[in-house]
C-alpha positions, 0 to 999 in steps of 0.5 A, a space after each residue: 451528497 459526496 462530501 459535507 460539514 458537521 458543525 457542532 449544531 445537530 444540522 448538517 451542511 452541505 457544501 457546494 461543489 465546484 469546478 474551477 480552472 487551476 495553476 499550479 504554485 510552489 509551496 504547502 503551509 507552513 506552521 510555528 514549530 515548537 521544536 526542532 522535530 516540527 520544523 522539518 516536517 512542517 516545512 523544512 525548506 533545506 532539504 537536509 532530512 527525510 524525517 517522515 513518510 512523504 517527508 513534510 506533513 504535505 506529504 508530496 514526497 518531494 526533496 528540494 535538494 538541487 546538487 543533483 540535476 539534469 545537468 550532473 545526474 550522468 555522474 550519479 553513482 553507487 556510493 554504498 549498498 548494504 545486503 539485507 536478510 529475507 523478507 519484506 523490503 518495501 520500506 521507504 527509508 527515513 533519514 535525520 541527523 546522518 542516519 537512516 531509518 527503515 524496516 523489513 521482514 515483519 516491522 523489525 527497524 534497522 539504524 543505518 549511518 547514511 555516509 557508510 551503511 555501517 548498521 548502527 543498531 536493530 530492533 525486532 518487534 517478534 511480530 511473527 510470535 504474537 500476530 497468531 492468526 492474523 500472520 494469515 492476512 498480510 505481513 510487511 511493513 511499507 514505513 515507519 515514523 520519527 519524531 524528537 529523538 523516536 522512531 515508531 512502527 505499527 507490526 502485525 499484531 497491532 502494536 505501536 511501538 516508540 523505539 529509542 533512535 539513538 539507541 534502539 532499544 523500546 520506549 513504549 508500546 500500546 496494543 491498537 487493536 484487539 488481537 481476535 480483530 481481523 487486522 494487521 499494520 502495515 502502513 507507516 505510522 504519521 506524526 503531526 504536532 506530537 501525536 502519532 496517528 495510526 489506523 491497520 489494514 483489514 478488509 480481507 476480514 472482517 473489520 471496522 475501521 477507525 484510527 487513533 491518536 497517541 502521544 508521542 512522547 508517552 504512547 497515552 491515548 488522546 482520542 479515536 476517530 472511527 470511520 463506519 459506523 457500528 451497531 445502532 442498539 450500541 449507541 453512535 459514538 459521536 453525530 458524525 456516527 450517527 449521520 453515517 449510519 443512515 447511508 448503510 442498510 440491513 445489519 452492516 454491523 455484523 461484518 464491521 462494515 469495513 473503510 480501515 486506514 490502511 495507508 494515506 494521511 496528511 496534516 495541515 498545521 494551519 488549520 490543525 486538520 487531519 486528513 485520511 483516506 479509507 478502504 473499501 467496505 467488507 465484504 467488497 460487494 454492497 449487496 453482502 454488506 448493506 442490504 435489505 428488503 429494499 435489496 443493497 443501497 446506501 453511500 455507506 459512509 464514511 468507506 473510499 472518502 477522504 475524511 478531515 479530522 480536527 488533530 486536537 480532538 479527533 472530531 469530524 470537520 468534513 468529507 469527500 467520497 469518492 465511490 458512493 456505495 463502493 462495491 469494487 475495491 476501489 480504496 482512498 487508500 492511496 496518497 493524499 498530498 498538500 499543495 497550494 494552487 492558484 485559482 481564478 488569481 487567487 491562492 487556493 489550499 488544496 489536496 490532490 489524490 489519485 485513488 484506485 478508481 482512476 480518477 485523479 481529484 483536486 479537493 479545497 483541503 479548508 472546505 472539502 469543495 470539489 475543485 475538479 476530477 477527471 480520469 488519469 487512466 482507462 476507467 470502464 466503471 464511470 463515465 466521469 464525475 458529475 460536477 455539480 454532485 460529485 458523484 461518479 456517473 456510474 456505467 450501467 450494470 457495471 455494479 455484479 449482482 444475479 451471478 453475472 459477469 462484470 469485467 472492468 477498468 481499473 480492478 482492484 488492484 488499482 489504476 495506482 496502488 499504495 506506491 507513492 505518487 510525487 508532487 513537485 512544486 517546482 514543475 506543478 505536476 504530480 508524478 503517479 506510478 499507475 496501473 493498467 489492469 482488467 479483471 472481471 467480478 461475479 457474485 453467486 454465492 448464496 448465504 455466503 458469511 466471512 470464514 472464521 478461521 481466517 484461514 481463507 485466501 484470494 477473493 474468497 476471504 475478501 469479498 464474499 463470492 466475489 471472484 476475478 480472473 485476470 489478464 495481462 496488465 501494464 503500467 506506467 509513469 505519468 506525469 499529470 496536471 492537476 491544474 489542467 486535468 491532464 497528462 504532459 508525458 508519460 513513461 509505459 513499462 511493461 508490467 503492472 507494478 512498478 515502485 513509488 516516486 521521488 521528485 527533487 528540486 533538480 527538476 528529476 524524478 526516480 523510479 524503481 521497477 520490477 525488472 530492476 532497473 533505478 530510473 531518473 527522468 527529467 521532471 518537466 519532459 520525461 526523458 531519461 537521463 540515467 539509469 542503474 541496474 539494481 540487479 532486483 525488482 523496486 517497489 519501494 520509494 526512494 528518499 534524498 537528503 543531505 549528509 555533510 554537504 552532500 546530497 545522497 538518493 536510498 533506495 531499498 530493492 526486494 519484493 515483499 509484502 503479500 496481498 495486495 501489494 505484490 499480489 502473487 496470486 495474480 502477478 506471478 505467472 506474469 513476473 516470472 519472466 523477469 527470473 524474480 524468486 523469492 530466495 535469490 533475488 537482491 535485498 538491499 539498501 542502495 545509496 546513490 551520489 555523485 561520484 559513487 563508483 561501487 558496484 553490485 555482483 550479478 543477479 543469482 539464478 533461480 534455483 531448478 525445482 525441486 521434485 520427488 523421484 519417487 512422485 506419483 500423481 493421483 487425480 483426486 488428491 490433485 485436484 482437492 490439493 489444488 482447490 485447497 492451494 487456491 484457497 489456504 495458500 495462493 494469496 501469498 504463494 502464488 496461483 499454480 505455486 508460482 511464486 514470486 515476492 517476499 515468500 518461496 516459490 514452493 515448487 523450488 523449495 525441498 520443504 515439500 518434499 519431506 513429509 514432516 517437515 512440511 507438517 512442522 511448518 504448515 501446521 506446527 508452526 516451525 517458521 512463525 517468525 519469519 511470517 508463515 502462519 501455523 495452519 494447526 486446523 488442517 487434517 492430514 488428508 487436507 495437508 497430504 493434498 497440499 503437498 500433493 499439488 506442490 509436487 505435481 507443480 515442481 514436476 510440472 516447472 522440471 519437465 519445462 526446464 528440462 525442455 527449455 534447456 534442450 533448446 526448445 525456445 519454451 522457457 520456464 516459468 
């Protein structure tokens, strides 16, 4: 079954799933707060503090906040910008007391006065130093955590760090992971009742998921939660492990098995509940992971579930998998958000969720019950979700096995990534940035096993011979009903990635996109009723809160992160068109109010490439430079060196025109800091070749300018 309860008999019960018509009400629990950091992410009615991620421990992402609304948003203006430095600047912000909180680059936290953006103090983890070979994974930070005079973040080498907020200064630190795991933090730390949960990302490697509960005010470990199971001759933590691992097959062990907690949670104080959702198994495809002379099988528990966990002990009170035996990279990463709806006249405790697979569900968040799930986007892998299973209705050959080709909707990517959906009480609606994408997946490698340098890129390193090409993708916001499994309007946009959602109670919901605009649509129809020109691309979710009676909207601008959430090696050739490069594009804080009157200088135009005159291509160095780009390098750097994000676009960068440079950075290790790994392993040949394709790529992007200033009508990119 899809989802089920372990009491703490050896029996497990399964429970029946419904489908039962629904209506929306406002409102999540509420809990008796022991202090004044509990009350506002319990509830926090006023509005006045953005305290955690999706700001109460509902998670909806939504401010009750109505001084802005439909009716005054015209004026609605820049009251200040605050200019950041190069990297990753995905980060939604935090606000409590008149401060803001937010990080960038590699986990380095900044303290913001919100009335005037005067920066108050920084902290720098130097995760770049530390991380070692698992700066090669991913590098970012999408959020932080506060709680009773403390603000935490996870960085790239696995620390939890509790930094003073008033001072900046650490109070304590603990190591969540061993460094030789092929994980890193990227997601926002959560803190419900005094504990800090954290998990990492770490399927492009190797890895078995878990997450962890510390306390707060000591950083002392109070219990762990692992979410596959590990090896049987080891012995199974606890039932719940022994029950998953009889849906894994052959030895998963050896690969970790996968189902990090990347991203989603949320907390039910009523109940003391924990809620997170869960990655994909590694390698993506079941048969390199769960396999054996009866060929791959198994649901491989507890990988694309939602999983309830008591917050006192961290024991296991149920399930819900949305993709049995996944095999796609379709995550439960994605948000898990709280709120109370009516059903059949009665008041029902639910969760709504919207993961990559394309289907949006509607949980009993006491029960695990399926309420209901229908698609919110083009979905080609399923038909549906059985009702009575709660299984999908999977396509036939739609799992890639043999070599074959298997082209799908949604990818990997996701029909909607890790930017933030909303739920508005006020309207019933989730609002859900989403994504139309098609890609194709093959598998014909033979004895494939993970690389272990971590040094590979791309599909290569995450899926074992799984492979995916391309095409051009589109998204949009959708407004949805999780009471009538249904769209009420919809926005499209032009591209794939498009930046998390703020809902408030002026009945207005904000946007950011990649062609730098910052949106505001009416909650209830969808029109646009204001728009400013950030003069940047937005990934980020904005956040609202209340400074001295005013209400305030912040929002940070920038690309950064890399695999998967800008995804370069797919997005680049597609983004170009919108003049984002790395160096030049605008990182900063924006905050809005009514009345702002500043301004923004123009966007900067992407520097010309960078070429060597006295380049001469060689074939064979070309085409083993370009199969070892594609290998080492793209996943940050882009397919073909066309770059976009947090990193340079290297066609536009001198570096590779001076030999030892390069050599100082990519394999000496001279830019750690800022988050490019030291690949010390590389030959000479192999490093010349790199740099060889680079080249020949500048020259390339040279002759096309060239051509495109002359008045050729062919641009650049």
């Amino acid at each position: 079954m899809i989802q089920a309860v372990l009491r703490r008999s050896p029996l497990l019960a399964v429970l029946a799933l419904l489908g039962l018509a629904l209506f929306a009400l406002p409102g999540c629990s509420k809990v008796a707060a022991s202090s004044g950091a509990a009350a506002i992410l319990a509830d926090d009615s006023s509005g006045d503090d953005w305290p955690g991620y999706g700001r109460t421990y509902g998670e909806q992402h939504f401010s009750p906040l109505d001084e802005i609304d439909q009716g005054n948003v015209a004026s609605l203006g820049l009251a200040w910008s605050m200019d950041l430095p190069l990297g990753n600047t995905n980060t939604q912000p935090l606000a409590i007391d008149g401060v803001l909180y937010f990080a960038t680059g590699l986990s380095i936290v900044h303290a913001v006065d919100a009335r005037t953006g005067k920066e108050l103090w920084q902290y720098d983890p130097q995760a770049g130093e530390k991380a070692g070979l698992n700066l090669r994974f991913g590098w970012g930070v999408r959020g932080i955590a506060w709680w009773d005079g403390k603000v935490f973040t996870g960085t790239q080498d696995g620390r939890l760090i509790a930094i003073d907020a008033a001072s900046g200064k650490p109070v304590w630190s603990v190591q969540t992971f061993p460094l030789e795991n092929a994980s890193y933090i990227s997601g926002a730390p959560r803190v419900f009742d005094g504990k800090v949960i954290i998990g990492f990302g770490g399927t492009t490697g190797p890895s078995r998921g878990y997450v962890t509960a510390y306390d707060a005010a000591s950083g002392k470990q109070l219990w762990r939660f692992w979410t596959v199971p590990g090896d049987p001759a080891k012995g199974f933590e606890n039932e719940a492990m022994e029950m998953a691992a009889k849906t894994w097959a052959g030895e998963w062990w050896k690969y970790g098995g996968g189902g990090d907690v990347w991203n989603a949670m949320a907390y039910d104080g009523e109940t003391d509940t924990v809620f997170i959702g869960t990655g994909s198994g590694y390698p993506w495809n079941r048969i390199r992971r769960s396999a054996d002379e009866n060929g791959d099988r198994g649901d491989n528990l507890f990988i694309c579930s939602i999983v309830a966990i008591d917050g006192k002990t961290g024991a296991y009170k149920w399930h819900y998998q949305t993709v049995p035996g996944e095999t796609w990279d379709f995550d439960s990463a994605m948000d898990i958000e709280l709120a109370d709806l009516e059903i059949g006249g009665k008041l029902r405790k639910v969760l709504i969720h919207a993961p990559k697979n394309g289907f949006f569900y509607v949980i009993d968040r006491q029960s695990g019950e399926l309420v209901s799930a229908e698609a919110f986007a083009t979905v080609t892998w399923a038909s549906g979700i059985d009702e009575r299973t709660g299984r999908p209705v999977e396509a036939p050959g739609v799992r890639y096995r043999d070599g074959r080709m298997v082209r799908i909707k949604p990818t990997g990517m996701g029909a909607h990534s890790w930017m933030p959906m909303a739920f508005s009480p006020r309207t019933g609606l989730a609002y859900i940035p989403t994504i139309d994408f098609e890609m194709g997946y093959s598998d014909a490698s033979e004895g494939w096993e993970p690389p272990a340098d971590r040094s590979l890129s791309g599909a290569n390193n995450i899926s074992g011979g799984v492979f995916m090409g391309g095409v051009p993708a589109t998204g949009s916001l959708l407004a949805w009903s999780p009471v009538k499994q249904e769209k009420v309007w919809e926005v499209k946009h032009p591209t794939q990635l498009n930046g998390g959602v703020l809902a408030t109670g002026g009945n207005l919901v904000f946007q950011g996109t990649i062609d730098g605009w910052f949106t505001a649509y009416a909650a209830d129809t969808g029109k646009v009723v204001w728009r400013f020109d950030a003069k940047a691309p937005i990934l980020a979710a904005p956040i609202s809160y209340r400074v001295d009676g005013r209400q305030y909207v912040t929002v940070l601008t920038g690309l950064g992160m890399n695999h998967p959430a800008s995804a370069p090696a797919i997005n680049g050739p597609d983004l170009q068109k919108y003049g984002i490069d790395p160096r030049t594009q605008a990182r900063r804080v924006l905050t809005f109010a009514i009345g702002g009157k500043q301004g923004l200088p123009p966007r900067e135009t992407p520097p010309p490439a960078v070429t060597d005159p006295d380049f001469v291509a060689d074939p064979d160095r070309l085409e083993a430079g370009g199969y070892a780009f594609a290998v080492h390098c793209a996943t940050c750097h882009g397919s073909l060196a066309i770059g976009i994000g947090g990193v340079p676009d290297l066609r536009r960068s001198p570096m590779p025109v001076a030999r030892g440079i390069f050599d100082d950075v990519v394999r000496g290790g001279a830019l750690v800091s800022r988050g490019m790994p030291a690949f010390e392993e590389f030959s000479e040949a192999k490093l010349e070749n790199i740099r060889h394709y680079i080249l020949s790529q500048a020259e390339e992007l040279r002759t096309r300018e060239s051509r495109a200033s002359a008045g050729d009508g062919k641009p650049a990119e």
